[in-house]
TIMI-2910 file (N, C-alpha, C, CB; in pm, 1 decimal, decimal comma, always signed):
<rs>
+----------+----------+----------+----------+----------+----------+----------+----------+----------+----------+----------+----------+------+
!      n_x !      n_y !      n_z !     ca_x !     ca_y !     ca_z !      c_x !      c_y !      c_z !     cb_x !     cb_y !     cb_z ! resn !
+----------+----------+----------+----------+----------+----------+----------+----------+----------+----------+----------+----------+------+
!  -6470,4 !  +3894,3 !  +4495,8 !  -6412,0 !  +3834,9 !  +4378,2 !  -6519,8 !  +3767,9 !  +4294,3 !  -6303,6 !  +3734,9 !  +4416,8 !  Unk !
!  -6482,6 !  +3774,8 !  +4185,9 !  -6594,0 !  +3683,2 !  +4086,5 !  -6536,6 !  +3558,7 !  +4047,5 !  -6636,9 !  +3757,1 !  +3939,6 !  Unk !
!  -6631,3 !  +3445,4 !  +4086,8 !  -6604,2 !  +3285,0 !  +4076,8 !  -6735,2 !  +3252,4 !  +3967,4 !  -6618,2 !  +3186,6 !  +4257,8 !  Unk !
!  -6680,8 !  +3150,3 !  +3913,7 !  -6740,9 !  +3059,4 !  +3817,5 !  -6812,2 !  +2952,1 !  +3926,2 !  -6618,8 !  +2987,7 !  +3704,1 !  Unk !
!  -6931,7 !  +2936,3 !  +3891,5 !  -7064,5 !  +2835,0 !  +3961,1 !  -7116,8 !  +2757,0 !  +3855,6 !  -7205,6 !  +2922,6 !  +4028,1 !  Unk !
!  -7027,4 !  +2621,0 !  +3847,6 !  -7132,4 !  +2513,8 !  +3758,4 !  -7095,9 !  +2373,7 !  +3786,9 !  -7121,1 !  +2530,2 !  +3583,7 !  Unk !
!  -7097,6 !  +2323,8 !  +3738,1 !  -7105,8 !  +2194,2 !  +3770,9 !  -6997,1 !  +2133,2 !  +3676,5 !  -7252,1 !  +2137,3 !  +3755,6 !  Unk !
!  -6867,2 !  +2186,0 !  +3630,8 !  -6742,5 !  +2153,3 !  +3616,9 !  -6733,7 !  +2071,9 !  +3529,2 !  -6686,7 !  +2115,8 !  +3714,0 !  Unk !
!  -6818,5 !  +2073,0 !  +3447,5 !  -6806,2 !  +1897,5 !  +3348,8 !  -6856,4 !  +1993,9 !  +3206,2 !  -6973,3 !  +1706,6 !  +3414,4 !  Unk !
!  -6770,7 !  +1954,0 !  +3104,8 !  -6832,8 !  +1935,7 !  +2947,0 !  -6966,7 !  +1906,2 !  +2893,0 !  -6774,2 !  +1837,6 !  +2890,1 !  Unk !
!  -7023,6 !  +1948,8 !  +2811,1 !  -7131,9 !  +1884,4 !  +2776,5 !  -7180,8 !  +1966,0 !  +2616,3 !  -7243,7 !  +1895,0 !  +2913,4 !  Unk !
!  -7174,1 !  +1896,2 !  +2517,2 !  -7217,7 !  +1904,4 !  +2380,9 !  -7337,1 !  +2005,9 !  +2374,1 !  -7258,3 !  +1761,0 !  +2327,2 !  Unk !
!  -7356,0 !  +2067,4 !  +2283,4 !  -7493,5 !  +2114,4 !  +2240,2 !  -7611,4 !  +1987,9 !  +2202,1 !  -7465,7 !  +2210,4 !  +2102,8 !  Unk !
!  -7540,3 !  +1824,2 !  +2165,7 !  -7643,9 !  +1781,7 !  +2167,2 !  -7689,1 !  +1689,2 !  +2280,8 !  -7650,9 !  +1739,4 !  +2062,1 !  Unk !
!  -7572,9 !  +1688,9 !  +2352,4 !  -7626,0 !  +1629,0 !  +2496,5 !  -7732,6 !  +1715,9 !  +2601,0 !  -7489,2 !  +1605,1 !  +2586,0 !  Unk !
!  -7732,8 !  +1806,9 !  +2554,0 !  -7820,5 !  +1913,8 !  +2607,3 !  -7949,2 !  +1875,6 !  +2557,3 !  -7781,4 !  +2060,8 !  +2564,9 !  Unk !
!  -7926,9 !  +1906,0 !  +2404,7 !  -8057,8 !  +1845,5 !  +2366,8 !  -8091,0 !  +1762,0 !  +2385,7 !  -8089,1 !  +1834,5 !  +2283,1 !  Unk !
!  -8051,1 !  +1635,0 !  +2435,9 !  -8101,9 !  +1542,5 !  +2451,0 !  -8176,8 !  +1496,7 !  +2584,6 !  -8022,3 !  +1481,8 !  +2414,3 !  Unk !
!  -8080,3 !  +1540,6 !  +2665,0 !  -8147,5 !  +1581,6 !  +2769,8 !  -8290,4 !  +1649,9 !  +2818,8 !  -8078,3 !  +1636,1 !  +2795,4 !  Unk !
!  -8241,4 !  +1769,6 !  +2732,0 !  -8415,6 !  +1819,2 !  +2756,5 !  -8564,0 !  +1746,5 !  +2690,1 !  -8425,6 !  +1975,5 !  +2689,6 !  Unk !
!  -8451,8 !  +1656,5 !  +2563,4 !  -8559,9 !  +1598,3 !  +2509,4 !  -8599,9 !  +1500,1 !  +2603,0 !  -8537,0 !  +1546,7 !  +2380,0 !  Unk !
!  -8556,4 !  +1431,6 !  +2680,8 !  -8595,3 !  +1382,6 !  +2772,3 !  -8646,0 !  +1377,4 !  +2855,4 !  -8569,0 !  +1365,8 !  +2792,8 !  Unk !
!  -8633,1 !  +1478,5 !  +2963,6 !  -8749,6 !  +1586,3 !  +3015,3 !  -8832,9 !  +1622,8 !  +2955,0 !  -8721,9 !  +1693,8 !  +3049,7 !  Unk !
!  -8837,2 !  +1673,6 !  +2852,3 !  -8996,1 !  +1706,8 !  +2793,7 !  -9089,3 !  +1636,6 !  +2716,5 !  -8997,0 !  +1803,4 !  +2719,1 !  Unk !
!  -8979,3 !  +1526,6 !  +2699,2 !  -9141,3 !  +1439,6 !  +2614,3 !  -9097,2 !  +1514,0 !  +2448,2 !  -9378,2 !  +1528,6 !  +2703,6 !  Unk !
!  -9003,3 !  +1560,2 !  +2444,6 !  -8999,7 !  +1594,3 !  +2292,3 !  -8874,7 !  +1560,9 !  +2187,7 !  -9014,9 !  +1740,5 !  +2287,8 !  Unk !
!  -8906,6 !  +1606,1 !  +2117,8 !  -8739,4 !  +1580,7 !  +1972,3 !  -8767,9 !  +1693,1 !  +1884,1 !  -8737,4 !  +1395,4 !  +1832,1 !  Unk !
!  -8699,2 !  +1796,7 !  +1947,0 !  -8696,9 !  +1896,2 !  +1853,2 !  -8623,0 !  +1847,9 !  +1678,4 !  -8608,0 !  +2016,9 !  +1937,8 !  Unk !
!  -8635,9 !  +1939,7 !  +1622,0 !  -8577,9 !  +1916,4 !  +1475,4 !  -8458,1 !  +1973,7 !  +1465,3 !  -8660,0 !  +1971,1 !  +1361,9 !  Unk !
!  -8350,3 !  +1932,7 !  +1457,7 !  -8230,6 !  +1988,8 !  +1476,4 !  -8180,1 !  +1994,5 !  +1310,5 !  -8135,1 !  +1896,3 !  +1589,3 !  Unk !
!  -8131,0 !  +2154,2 !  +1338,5 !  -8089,7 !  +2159,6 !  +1165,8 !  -7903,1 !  +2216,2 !  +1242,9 !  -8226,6 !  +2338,4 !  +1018,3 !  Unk !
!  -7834,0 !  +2147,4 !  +1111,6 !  -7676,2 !  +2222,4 !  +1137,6 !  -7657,5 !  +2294,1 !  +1012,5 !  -7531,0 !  +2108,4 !  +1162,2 !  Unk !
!  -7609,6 !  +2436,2 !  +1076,8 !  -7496,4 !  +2494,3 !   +969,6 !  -7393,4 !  +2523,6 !   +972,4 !  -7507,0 !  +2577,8 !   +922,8 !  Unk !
!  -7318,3 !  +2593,8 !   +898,0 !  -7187,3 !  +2637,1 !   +951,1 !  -7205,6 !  +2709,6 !  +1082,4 !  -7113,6 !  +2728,3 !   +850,4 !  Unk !
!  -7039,7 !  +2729,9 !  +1128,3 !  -7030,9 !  +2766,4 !  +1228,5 !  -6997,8 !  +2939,3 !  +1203,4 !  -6937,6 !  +2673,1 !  +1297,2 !  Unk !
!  -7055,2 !  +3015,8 !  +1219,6 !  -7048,7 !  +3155,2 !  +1238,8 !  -6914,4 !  +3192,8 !  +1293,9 !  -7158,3 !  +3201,2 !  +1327,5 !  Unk !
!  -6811,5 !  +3350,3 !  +1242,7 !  -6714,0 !  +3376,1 !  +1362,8 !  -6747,7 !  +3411,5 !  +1454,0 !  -6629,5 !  +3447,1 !  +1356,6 !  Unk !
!  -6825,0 !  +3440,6 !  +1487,1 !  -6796,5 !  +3464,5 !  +1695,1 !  -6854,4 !  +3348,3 !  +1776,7 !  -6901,2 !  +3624,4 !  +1780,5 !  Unk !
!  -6848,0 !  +3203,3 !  +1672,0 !  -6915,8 !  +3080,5 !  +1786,9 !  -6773,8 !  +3013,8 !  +1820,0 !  -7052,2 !  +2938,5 !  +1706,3 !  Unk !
!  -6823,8 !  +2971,7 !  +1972,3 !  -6719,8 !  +2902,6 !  +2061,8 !  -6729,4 !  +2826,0 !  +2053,8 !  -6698,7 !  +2905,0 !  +2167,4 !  Unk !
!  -6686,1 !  +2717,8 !  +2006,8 !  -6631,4 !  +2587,5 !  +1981,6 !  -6630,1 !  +2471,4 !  +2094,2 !  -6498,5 !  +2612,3 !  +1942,5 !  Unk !
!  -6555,0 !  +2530,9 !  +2211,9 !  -6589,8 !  +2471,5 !  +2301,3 !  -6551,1 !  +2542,6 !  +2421,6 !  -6551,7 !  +2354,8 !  +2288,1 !  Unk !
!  -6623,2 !  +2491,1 !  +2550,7 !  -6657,8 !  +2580,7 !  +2671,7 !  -6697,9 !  +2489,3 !  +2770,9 !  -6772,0 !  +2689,1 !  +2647,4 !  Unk !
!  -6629,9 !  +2572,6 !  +2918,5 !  -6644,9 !  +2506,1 !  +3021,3 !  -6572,9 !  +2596,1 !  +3107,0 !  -6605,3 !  +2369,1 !  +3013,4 !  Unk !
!  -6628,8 !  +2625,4 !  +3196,1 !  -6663,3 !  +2688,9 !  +3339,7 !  -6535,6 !  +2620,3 !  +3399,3 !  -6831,4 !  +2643,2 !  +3422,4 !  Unk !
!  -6454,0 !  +2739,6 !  +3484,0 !  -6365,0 !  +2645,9 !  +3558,0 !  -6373,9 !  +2684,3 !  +3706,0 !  -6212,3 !  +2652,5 !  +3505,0 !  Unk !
!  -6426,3 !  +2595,5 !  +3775,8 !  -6496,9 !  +2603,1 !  +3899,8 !  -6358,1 !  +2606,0 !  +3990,7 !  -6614,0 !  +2468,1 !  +3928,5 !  Unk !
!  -6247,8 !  +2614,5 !  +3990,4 !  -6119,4 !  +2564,0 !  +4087,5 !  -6111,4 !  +2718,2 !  +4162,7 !  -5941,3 !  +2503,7 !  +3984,3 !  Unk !
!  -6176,4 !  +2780,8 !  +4166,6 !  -6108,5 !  +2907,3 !  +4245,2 !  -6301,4 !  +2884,0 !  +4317,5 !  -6029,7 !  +3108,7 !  +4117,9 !  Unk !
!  -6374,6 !  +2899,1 !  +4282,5 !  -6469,3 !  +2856,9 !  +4432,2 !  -6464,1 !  +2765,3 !  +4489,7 !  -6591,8 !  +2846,2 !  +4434,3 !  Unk !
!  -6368,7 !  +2625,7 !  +4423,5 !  -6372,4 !  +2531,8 !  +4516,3 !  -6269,7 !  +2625,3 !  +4616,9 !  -6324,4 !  +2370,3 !  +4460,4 !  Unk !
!  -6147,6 !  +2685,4 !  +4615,8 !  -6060,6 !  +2720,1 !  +4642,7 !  -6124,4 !  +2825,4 !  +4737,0 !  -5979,2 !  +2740,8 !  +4540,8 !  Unk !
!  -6188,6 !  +2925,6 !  +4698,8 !  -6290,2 !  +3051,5 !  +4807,4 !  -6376,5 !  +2965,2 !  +4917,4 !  -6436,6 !  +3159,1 !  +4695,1 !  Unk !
!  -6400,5 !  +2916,8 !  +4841,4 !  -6548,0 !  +2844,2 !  +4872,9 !  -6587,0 !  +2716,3 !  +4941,8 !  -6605,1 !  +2820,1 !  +4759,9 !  Unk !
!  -6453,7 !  +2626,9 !  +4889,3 !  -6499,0 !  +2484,3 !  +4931,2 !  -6624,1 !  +2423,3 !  +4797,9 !  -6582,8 !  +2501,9 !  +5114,8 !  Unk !
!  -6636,3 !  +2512,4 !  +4698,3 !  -6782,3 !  +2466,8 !  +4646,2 !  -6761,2 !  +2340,9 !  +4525,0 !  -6870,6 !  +2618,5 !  +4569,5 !  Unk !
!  -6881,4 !  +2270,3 !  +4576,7 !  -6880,8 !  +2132,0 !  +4453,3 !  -7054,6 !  +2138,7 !  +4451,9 !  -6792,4 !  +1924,8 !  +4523,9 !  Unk !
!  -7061,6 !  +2098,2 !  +4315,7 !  -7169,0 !  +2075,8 !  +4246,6 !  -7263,8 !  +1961,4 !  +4293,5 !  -7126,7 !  +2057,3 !  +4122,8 !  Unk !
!  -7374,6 !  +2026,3 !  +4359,4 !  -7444,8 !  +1883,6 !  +4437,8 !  -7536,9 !  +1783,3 !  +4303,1 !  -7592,8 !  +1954,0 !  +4590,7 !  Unk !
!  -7590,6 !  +1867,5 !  +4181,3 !  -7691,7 !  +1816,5 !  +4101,2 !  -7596,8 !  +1823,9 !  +3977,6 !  -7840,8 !  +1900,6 !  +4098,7 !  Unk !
!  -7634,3 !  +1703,5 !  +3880,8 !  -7581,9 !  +1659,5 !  +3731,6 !  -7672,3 !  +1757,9 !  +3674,9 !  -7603,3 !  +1485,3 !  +3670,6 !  Unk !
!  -7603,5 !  +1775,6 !  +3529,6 !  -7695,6 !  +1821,9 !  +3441,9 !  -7866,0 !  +1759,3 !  +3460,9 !  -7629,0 !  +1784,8 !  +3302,2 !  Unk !
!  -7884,7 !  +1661,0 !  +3379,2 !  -7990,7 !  +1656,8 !  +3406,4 !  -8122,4 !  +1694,5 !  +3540,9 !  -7970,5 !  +1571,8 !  +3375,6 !  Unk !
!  -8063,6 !  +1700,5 !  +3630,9 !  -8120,6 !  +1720,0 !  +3794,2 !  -8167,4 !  +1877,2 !  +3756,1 !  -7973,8 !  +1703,2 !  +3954,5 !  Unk !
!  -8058,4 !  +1934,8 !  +3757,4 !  -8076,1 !  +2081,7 !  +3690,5 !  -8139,0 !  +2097,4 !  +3592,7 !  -7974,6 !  +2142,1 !  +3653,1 !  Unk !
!  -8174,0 !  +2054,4 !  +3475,4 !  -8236,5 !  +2146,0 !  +3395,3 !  -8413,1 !  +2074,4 !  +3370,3 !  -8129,7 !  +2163,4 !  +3242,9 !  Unk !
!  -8407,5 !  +1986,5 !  +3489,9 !  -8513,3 !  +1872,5 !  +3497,8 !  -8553,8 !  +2006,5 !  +3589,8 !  -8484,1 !  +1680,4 !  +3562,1 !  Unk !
!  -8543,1 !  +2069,6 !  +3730,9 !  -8587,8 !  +2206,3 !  +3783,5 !  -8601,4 !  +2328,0 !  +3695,9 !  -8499,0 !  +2245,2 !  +3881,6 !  Unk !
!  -8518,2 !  +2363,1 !  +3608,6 !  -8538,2 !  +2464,9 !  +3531,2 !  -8685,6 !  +2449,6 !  +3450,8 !  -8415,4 !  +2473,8 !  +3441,5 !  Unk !
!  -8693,9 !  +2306,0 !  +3404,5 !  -8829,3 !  +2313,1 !  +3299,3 !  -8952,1 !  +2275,6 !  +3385,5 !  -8820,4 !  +2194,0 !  +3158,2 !  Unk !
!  -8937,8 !  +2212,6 !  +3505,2 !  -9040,3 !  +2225,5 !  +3608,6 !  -9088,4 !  +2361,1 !  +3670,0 !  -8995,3 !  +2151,7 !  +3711,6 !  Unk !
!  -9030,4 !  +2455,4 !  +3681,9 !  -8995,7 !  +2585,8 !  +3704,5 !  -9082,0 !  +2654,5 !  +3589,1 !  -8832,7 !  +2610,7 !  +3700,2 !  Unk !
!  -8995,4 !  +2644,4 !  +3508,0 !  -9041,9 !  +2751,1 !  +3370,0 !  -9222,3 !  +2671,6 !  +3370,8 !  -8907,3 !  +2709,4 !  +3157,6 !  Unk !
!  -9284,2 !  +2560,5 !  +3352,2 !  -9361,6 !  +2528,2 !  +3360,6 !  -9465,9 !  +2577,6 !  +3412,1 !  -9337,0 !  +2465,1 !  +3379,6 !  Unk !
!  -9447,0 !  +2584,8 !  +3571,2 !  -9504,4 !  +2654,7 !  +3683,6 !  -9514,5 !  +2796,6 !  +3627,5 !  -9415,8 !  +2643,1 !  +3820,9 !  Unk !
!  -9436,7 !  +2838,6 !  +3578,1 !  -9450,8 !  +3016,3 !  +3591,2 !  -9517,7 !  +3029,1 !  +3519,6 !  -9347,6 !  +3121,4 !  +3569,1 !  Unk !
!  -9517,7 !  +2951,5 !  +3357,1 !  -9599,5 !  +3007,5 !  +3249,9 !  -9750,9 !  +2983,5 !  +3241,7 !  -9546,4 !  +2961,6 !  +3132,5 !  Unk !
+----------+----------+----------+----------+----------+----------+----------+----------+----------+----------+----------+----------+------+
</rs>
């Protein structure tokens, strides 16, 4: 079966950014425009059928995670 794997919680496009800005030591320049038709508005993973398969819960917050992703990407490049 195919299950959804995330960490079950909401999170903004600019909490993201902010986040990473945080991790990286940076502040990108954020420009807004309209919203295009095929953008999703809003989104979120619904983890209740791997908790349900699986037993599965999210051990790391956003930040934990994408604090490895840019340590990671770092290393490789």
């Amino acid at each position: 079966e195919v299950v959804n794997v995330a960490g079950g919680r909401r999170y903004t496009l600019l909490q993201l950014v902010d986040q990473l800005a945080a991790i990286t030591g940076t502040r990108p320049e954020i420009r807004y425009a309209c919203p295009r038709p095929a953008d999703v508005p809003h989104s979120q993973a619904d983890i209740a059928k791997a908790r349900t398969l699986l037993g599965f819960e999210s051990l790391w917050d956003l930040e934990r995670g994408l604090g490895q992703i840019v340590r990671w990407l770092r290393d490789a490049l």
